[in-house]
Backbone as JSON, one array per atom type, in Angstrom:
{
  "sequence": "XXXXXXXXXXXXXXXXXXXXXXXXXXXXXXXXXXXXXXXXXXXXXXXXXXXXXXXXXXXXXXXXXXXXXXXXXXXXXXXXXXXXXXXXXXXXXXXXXXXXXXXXXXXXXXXXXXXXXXXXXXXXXXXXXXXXXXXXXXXXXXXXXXXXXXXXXXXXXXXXXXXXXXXXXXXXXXXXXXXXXXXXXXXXXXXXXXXXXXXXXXXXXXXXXXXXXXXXXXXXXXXXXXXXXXXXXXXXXXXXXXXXXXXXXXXXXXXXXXXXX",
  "N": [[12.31, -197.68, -149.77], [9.67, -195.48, -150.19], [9.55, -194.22, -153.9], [8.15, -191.89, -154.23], [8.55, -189.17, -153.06], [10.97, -188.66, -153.91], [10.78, -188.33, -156.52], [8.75, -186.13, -156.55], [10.36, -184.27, -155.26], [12.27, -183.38, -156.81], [10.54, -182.84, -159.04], [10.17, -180.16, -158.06], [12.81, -178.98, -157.68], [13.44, -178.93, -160.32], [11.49, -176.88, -161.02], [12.29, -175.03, -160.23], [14.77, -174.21, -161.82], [13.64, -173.78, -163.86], [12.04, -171.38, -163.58], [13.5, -169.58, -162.89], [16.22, -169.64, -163.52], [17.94, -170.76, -161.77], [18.65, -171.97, -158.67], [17.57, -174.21, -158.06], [19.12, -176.55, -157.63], [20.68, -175.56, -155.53], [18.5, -176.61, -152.97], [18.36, -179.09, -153.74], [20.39, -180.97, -152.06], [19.3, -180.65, -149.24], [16.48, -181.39, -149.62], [17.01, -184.64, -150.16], [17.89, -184.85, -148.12], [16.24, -184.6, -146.24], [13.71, -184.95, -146.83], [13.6, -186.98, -149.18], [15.32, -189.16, -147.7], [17.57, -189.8, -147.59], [20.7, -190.75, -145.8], [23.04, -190.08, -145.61], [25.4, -187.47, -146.01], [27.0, -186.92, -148.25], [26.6, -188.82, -150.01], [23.99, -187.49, -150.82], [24.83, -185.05, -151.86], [26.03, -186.64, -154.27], [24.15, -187.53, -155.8], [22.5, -185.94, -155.91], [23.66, -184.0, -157.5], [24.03, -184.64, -159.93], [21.58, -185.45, -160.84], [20.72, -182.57, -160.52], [22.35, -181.94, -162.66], [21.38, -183.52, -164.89], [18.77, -182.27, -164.98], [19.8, -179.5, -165.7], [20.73, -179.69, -168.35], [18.14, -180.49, -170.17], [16.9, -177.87, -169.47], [18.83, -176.15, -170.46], [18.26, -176.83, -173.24], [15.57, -175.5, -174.39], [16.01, -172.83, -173.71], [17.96, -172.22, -175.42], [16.59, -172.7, -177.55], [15.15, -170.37, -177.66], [17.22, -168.33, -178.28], [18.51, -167.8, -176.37], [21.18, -168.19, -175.52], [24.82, -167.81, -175.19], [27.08, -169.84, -177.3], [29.98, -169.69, -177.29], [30.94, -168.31, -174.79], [29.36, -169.76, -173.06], [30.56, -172.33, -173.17], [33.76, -171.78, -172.84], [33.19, -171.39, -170.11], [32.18, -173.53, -169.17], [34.22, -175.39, -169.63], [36.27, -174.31, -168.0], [35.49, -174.28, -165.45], [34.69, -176.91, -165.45], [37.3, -177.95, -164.42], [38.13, -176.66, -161.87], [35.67, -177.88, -160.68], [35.86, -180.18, -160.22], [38.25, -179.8, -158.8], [37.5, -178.88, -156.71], [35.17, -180.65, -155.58], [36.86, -182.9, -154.92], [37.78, -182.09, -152.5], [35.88, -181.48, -151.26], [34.72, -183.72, -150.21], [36.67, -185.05, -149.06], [36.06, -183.84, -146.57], [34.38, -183.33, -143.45], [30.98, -184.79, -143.27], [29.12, -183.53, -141.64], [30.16, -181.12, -141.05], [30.52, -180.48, -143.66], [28.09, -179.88, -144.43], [27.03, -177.77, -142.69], [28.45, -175.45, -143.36], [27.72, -175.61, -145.58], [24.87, -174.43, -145.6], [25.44, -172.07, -144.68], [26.65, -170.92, -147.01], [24.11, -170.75, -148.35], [22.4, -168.88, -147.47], [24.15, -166.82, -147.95], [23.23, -166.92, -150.59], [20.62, -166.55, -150.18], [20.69, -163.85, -149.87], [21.63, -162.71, -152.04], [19.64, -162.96, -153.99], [17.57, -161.58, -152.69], [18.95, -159.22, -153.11], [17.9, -159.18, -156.06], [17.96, -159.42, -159.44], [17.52, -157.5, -161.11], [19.58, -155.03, -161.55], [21.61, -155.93, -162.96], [22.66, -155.4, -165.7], [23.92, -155.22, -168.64], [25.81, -154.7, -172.09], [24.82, -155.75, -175.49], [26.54, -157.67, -176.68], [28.73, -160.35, -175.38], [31.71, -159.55, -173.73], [35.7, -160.79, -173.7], [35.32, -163.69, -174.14], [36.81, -164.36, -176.43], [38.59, -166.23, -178.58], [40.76, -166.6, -177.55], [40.33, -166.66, -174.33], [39.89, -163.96, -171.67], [41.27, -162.97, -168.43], [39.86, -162.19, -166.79], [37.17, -163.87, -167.06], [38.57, -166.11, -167.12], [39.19, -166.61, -164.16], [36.61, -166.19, -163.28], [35.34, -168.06, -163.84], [37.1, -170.54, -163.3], [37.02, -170.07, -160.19], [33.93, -169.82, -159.4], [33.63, -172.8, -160.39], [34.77, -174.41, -158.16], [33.45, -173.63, -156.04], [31.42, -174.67, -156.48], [31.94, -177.72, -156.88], [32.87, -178.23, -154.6], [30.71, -177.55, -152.99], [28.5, -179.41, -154.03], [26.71, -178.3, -155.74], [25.02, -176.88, -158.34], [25.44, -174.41, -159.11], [23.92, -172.1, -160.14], [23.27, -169.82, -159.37], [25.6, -168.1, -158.64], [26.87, -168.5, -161.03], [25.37, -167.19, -162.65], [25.26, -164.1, -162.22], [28.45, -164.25, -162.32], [28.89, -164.63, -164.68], [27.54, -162.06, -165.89], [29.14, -159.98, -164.67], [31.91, -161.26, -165.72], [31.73, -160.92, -168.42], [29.79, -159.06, -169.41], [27.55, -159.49, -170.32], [23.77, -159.27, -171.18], [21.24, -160.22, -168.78], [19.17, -161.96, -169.57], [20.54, -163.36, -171.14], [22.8, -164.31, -169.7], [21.58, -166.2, -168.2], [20.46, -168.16, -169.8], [22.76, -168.6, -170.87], [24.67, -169.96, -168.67], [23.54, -172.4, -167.88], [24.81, -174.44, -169.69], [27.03, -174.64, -168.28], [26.45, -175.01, -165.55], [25.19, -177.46, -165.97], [27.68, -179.0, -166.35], [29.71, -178.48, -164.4], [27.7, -179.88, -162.26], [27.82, -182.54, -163.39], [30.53, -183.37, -163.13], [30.84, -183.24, -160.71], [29.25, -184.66, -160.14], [30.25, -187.4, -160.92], [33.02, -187.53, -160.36], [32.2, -187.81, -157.6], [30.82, -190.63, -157.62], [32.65, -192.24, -158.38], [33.69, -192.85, -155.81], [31.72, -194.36, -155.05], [29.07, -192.34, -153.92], [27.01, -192.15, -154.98], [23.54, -192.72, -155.26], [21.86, -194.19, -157.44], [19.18, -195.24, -158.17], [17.22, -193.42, -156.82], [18.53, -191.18, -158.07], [17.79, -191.16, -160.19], [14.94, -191.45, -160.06], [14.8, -188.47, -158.86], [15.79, -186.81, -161.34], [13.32, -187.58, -163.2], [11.14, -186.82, -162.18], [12.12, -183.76, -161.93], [12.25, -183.58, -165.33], [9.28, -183.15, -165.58], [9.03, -180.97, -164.03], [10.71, -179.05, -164.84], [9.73, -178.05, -167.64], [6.83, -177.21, -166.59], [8.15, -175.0, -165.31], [8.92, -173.36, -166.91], [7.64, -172.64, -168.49], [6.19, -171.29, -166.85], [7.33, -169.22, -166.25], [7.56, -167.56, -168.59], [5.35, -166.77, -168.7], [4.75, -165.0, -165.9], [7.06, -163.07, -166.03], [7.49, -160.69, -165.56], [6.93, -160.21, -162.98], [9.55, -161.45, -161.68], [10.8, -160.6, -159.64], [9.34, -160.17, -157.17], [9.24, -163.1, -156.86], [11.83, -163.9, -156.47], [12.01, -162.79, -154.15], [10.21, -164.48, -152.19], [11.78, -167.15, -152.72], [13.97, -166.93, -152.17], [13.37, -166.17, -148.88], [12.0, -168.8, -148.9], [14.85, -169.79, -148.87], [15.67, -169.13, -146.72], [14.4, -170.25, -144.76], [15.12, -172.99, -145.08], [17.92, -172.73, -144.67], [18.13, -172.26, -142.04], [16.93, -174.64, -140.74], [19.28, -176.29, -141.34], [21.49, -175.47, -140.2], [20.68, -175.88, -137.88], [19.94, -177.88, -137.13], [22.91, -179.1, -137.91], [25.08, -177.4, -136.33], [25.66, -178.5, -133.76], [27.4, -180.87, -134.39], [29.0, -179.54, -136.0], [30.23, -177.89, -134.08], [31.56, -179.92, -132.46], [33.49, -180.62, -134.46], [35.18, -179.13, -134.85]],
  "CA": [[12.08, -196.23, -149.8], [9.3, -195.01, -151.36], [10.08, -193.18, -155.15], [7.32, -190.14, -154.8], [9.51, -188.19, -152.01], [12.36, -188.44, -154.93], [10.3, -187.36, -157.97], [8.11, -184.63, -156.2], [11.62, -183.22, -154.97], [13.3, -183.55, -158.24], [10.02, -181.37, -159.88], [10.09, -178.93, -157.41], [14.15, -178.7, -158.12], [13.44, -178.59, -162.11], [10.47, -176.18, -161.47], [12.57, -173.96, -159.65], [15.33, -174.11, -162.53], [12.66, -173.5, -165.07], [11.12, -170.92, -163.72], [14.44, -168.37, -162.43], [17.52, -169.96, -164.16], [18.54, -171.28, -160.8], [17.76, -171.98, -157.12], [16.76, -175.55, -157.9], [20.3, -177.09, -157.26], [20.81, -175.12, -153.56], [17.9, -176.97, -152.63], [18.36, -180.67, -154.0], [20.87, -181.72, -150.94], [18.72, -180.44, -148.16], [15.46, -182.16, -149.74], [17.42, -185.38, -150.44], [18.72, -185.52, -147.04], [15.39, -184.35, -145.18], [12.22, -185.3, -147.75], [13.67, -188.43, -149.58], [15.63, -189.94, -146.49], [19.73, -190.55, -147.51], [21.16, -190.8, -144.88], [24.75, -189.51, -145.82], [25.19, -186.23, -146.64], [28.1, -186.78, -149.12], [25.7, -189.52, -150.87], [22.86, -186.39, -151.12], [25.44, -184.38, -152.56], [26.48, -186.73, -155.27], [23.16, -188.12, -156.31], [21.83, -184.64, -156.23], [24.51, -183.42, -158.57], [23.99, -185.85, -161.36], [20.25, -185.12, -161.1], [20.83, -181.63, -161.26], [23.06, -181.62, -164.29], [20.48, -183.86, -166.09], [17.72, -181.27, -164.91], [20.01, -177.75, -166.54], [20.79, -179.7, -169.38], [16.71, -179.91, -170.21], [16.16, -176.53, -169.13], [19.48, -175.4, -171.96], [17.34, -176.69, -174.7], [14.74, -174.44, -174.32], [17.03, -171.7, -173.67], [18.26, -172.15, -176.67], [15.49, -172.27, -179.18], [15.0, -169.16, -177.4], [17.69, -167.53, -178.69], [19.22, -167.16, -174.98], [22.63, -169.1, -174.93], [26.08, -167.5, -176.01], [27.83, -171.03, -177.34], [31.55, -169.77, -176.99], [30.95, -168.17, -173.53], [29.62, -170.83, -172.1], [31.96, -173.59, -173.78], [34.51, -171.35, -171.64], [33.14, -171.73, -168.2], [31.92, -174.89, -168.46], [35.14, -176.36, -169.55], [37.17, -173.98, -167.19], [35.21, -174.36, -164.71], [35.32, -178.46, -164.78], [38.54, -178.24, -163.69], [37.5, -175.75, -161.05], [34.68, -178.37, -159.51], [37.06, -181.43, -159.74], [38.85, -179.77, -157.34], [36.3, -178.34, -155.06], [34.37, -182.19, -154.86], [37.93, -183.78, -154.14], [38.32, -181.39, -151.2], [34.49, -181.7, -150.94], [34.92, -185.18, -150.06], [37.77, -185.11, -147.81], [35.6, -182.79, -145.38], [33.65, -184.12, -142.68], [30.09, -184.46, -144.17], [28.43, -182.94, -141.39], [30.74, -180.15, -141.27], [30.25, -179.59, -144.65], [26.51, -179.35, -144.45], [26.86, -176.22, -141.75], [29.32, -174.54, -144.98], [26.56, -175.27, -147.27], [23.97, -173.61, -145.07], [25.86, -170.73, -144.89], [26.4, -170.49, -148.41], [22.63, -171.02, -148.95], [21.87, -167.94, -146.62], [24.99, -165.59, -148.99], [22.69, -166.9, -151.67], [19.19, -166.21, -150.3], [20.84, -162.57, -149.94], [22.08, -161.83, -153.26], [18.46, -163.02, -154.3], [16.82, -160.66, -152.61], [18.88, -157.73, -153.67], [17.24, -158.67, -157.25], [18.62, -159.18, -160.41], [17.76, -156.1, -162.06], [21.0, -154.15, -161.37], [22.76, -156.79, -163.54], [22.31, -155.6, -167.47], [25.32, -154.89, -169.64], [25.72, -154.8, -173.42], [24.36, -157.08, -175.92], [27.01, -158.71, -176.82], [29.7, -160.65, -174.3], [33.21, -159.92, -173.82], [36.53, -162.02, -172.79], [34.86, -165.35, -174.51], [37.27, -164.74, -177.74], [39.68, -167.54, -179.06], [41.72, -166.39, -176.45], [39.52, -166.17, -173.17], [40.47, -162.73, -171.05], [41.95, -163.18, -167.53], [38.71, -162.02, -165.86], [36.72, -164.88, -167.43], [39.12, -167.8, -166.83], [39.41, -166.6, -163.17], [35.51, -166.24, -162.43], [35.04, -169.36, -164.25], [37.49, -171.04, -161.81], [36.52, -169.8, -158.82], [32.62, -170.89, -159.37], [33.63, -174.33, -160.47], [35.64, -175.02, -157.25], [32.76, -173.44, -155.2], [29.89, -175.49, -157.07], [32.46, -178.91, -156.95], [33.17, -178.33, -153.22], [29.3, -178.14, -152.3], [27.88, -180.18, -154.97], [25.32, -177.54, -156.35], [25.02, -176.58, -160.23], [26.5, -173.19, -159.29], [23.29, -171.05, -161.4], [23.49, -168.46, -158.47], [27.04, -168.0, -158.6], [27.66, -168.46, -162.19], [24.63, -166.09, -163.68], [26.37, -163.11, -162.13], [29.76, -164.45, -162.74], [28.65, -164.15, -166.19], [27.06, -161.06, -165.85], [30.3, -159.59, -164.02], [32.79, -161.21, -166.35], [31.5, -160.87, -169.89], [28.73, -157.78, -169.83], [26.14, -159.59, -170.71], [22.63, -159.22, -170.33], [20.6, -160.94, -167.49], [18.28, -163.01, -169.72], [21.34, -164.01, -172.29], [23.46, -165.35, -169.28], [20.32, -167.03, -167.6], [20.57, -169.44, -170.58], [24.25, -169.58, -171.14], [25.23, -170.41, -167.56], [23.22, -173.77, -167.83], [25.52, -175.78, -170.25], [28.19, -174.69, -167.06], [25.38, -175.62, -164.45], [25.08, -179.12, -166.1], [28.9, -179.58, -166.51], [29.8, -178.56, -163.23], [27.12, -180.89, -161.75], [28.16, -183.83, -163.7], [32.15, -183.55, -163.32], [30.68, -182.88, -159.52], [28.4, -186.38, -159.88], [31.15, -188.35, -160.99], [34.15, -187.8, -158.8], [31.46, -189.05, -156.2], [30.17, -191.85, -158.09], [33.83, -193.11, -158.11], [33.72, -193.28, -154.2], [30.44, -194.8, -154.42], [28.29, -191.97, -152.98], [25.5, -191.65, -156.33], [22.75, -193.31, -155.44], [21.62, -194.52, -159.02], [17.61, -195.3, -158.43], [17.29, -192.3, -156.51], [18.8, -190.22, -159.03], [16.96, -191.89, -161.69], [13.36, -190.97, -159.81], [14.44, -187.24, -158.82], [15.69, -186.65, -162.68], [12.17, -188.05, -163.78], [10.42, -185.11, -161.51], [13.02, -182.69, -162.78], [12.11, -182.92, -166.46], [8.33, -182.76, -165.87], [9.07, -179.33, -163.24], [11.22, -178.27, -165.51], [8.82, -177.49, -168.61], [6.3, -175.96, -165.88], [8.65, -173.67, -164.65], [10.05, -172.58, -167.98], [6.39, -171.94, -169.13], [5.64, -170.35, -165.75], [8.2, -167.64, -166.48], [7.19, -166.82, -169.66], [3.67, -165.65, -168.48], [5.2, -164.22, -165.17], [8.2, -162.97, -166.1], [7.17, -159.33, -164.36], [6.91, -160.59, -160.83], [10.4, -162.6, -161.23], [11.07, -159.68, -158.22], [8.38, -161.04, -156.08], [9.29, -164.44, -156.73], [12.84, -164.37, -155.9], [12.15, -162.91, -152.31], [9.86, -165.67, -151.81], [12.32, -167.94, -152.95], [14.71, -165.64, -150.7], [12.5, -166.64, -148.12], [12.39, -170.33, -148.46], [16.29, -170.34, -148.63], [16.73, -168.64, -145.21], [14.17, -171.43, -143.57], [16.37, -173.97, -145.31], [19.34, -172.64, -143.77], [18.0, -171.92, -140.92], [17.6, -175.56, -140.31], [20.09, -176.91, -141.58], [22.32, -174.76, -139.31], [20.24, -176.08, -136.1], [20.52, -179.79, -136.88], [24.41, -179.72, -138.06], [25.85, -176.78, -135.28], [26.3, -179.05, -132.88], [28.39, -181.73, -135.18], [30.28, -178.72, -136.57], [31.38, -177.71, -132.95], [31.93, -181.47, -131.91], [34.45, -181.21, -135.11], [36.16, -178.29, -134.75]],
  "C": [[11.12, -195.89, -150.94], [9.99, -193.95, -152.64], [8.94, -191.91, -154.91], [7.77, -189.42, -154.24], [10.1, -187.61, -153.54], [11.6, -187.54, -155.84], [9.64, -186.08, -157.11], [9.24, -183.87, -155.84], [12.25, -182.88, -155.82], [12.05, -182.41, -159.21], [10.07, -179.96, -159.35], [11.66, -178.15, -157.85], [14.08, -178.41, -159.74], [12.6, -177.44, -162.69], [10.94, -174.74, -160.99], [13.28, -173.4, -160.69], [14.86, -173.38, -163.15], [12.07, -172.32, -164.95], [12.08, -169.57, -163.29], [15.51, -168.78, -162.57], [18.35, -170.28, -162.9], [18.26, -171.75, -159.39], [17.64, -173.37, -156.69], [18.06, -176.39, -157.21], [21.11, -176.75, -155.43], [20.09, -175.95, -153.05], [17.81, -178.76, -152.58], [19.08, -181.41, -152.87], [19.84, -181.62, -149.71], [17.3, -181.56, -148.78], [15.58, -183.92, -150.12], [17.74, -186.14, -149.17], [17.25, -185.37, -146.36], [14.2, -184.71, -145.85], [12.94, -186.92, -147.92], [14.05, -189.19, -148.8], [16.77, -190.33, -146.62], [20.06, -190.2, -146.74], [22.46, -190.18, -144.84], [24.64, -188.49, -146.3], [26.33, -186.29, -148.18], [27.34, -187.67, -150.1], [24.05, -188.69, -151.33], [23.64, -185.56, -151.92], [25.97, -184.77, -153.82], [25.63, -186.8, -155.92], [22.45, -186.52, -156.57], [22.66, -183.47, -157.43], [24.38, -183.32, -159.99], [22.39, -185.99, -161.29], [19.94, -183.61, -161.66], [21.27, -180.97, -162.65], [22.06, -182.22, -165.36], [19.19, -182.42, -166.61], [18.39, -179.48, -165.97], [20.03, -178.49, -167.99], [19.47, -179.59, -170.54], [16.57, -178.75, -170.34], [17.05, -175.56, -170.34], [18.86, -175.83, -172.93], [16.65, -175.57, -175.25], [15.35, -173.03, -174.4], [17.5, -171.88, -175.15], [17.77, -171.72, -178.17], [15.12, -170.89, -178.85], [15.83, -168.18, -178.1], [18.92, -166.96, -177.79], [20.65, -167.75, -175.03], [23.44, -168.15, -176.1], [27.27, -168.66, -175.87], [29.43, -170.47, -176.49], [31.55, -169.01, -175.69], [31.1, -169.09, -172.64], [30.46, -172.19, -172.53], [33.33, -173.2, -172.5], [34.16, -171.74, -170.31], [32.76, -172.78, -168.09], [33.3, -175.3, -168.68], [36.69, -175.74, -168.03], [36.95, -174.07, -165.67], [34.97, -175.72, -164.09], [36.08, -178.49, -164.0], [38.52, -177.67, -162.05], [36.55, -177.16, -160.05], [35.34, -179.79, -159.54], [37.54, -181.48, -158.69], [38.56, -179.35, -156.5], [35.46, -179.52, -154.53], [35.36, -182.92, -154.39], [37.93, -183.28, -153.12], [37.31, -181.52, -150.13], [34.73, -183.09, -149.89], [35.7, -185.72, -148.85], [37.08, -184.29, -146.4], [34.48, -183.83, -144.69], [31.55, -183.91, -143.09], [29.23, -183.52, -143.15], [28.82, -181.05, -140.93], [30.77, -178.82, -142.63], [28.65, -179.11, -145.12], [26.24, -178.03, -143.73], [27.56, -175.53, -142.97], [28.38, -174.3, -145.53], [25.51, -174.32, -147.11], [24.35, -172.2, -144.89], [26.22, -169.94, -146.3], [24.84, -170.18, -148.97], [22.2, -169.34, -148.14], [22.68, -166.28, -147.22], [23.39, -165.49, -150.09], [20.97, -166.39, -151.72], [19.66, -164.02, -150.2], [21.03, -161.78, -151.09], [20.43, -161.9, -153.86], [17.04, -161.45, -154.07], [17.23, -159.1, -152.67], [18.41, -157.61, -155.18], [18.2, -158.95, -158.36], [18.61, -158.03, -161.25], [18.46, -155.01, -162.28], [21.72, -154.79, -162.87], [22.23, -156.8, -165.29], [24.18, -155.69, -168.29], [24.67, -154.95, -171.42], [25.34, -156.35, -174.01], [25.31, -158.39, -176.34], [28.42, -158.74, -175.62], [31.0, -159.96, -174.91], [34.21, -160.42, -173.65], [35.84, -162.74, -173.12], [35.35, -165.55, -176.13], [37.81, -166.37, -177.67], [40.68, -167.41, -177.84], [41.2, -165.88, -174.93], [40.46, -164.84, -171.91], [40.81, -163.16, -169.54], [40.77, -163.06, -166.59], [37.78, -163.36, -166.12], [36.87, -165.58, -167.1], [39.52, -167.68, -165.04], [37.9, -166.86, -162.53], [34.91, -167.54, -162.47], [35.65, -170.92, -163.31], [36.98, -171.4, -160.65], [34.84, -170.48, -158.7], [32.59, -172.3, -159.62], [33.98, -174.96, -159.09], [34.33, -174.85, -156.11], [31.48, -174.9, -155.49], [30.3, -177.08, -156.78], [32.18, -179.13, -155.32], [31.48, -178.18, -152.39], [28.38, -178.42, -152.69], [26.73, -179.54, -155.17], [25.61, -177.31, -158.21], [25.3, -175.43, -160.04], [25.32, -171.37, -159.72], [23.84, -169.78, -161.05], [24.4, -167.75, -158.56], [27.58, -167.58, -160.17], [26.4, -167.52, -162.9], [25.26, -164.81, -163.48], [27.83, -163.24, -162.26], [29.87, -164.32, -164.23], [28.64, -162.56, -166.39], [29.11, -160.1, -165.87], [31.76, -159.71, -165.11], [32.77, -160.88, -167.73], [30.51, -159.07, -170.14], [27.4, -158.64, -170.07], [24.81, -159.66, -170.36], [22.05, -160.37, -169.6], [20.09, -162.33, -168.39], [19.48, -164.17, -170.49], [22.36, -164.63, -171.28], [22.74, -166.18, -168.09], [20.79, -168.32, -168.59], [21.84, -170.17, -170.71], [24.95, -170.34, -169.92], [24.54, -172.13, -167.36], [24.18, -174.9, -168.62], [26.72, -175.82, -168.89], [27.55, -175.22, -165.63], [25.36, -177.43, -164.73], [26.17, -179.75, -166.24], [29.38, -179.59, -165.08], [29.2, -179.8, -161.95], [27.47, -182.48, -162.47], [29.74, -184.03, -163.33], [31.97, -183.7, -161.48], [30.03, -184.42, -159.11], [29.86, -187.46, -160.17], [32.19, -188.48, -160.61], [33.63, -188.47, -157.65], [30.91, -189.8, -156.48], [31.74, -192.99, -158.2], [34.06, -193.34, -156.89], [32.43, -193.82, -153.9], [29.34, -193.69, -153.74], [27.42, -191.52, -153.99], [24.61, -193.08, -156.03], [21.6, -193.17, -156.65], [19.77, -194.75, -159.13], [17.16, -193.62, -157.67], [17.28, -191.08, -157.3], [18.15, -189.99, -160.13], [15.24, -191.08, -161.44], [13.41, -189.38, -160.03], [14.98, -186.36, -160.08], [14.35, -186.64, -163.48], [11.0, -186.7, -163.82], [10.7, -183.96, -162.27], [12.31, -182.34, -163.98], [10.49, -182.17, -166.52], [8.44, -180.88, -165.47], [9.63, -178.11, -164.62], [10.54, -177.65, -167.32], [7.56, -177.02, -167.79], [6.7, -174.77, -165.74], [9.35, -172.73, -165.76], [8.45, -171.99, -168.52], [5.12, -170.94, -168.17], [6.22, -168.98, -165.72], [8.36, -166.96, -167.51], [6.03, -165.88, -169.16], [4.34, -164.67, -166.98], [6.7, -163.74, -165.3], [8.27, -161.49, -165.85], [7.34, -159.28, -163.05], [8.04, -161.53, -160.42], [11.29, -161.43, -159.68], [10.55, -160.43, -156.79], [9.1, -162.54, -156.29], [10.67, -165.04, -156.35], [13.0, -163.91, -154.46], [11.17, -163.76, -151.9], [10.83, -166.68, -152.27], [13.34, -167.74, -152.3], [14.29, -166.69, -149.43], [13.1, -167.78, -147.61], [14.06, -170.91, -148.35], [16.72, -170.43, -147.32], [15.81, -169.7, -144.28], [14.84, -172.57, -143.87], [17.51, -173.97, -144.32], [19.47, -172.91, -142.59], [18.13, -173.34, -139.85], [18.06, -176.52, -140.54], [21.63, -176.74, -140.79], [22.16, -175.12, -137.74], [20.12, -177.85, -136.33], [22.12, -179.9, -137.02], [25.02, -178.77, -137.36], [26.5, -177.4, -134.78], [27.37, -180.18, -133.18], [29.38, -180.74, -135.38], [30.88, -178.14, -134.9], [32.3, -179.07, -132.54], [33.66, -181.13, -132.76], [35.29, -180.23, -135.51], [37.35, -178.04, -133.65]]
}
């Protein structure tokens, strides 16, 4: 198998990260299974996990020197939300893979929707709330719930967990853009390695579309500095490309998901 499928999929996934604090991780199973050529969908989902988590953890650096990450927030959801994608990749796992590829597509098609209603609804105050010493009930529930979702269809969650931020804490858009990545790269690794214990991480693979990743991912972080006006426009094109994703990913695995219902 050639390696340039892998890496060009892996920058495009790091450039997406880089460039709208998420998106890139929806996309890594479908281009894993249909660009690079794995054959298993449950072996696209692990290997794409444990690429993704390398790829947010990169992209939280930067975030950081920025100024963007709230440590004890995200310390919370990533660690509450481990537990959370433990038990959404065990369940993951147990599901029939092509069954769970029609799920994912339908998740991917929630997600090209929230996209294109925009993030700019989603401000709040400057500083978070519920991420004391004693995390608040809203927190350790949203934090949950996105881990189990992100475990159970091996994505890094951004989509899910930037407004789960937003929603549970107050905080502003750009400040849980950054913090939701240390929970993007925990999620995806606690998500890679439950399926690397059943064997389904393909290790050179992972290795190439990581490689991609880091280069994408300092494009796309220095692409959204200079456009960071048109991140409107750029998430209904990115909108867009979710719903032809879905679209067929929904018309190759239908007919499996009736077979297996």
């Amino acid at each position: 198998m050639s390696a340039l499928p892998a890496v060009l999929s892996g920058t495009g996934v790091g450039f997406t990260l880089g460039l709208i604090g998420g998106g890139g991780s929806i996309l890594a199973t479908p281009l894993l299974l249909y660009a690079v050529g794995l054959a298993q969908p449950h072996l696209a989902i692990g290997t794409g996990a444990l690429a993704v988590a390398a790829n947010a953890f990169l992209t939280l650096a930067g975030h950081a020197r920025a100024g963007n990450v709230r440590w004890r927030c995200a310390a919370v959801f990533a660690l509450v939300g481990i537990i959370g994608a433990l038990a959404g990749s065990s369940l993951g796992k147990a599901v029939d893979g092509q069954r769970l590829l029609f799920l994912f597509a339908l998740l991917m098609i929630v997600v090209g929707g929230h996209m294109l209603r925009g993030r700019r609804n989603l401000t709040g105050p400057a500083e978070p709330v519920g991420c004391g010493p004693v995390p608040s009930g809203r927190v350790v529930a949203v934090a949950f719930s996105v881990g189990v979702l992100s475990g159970f269809f091996g994505i890094g969650g951004g989509f899910l967990i930037v407004p789960g931020l937003v929603f549970a804490t107050g905080m502003p858009l750009i400040t849980a853009v950054g913090t939701s990545l240390l929970a993007v790269g925990a999620f995806g690794l606690a998500t890679a390695l439950n399926y690397a214990l059943s064997g389904m991480v393909d290790w050179v693979v992972a290795g190439e579309f990581i490689a991609g990743g880091f280069l994408g991912g300092f494009l796309g972080m220095r692409l959204a500095n200079r456009l960071a006006g048109y991140k409107g426009v750029l998430n209904t094109v990115f909108a867009a490309v979710i719903f032809v994703v879905a679209g067929y990913m929904l018309y190759r695995n239908a007919g499996a998901f009736a077979a297996t219902s």
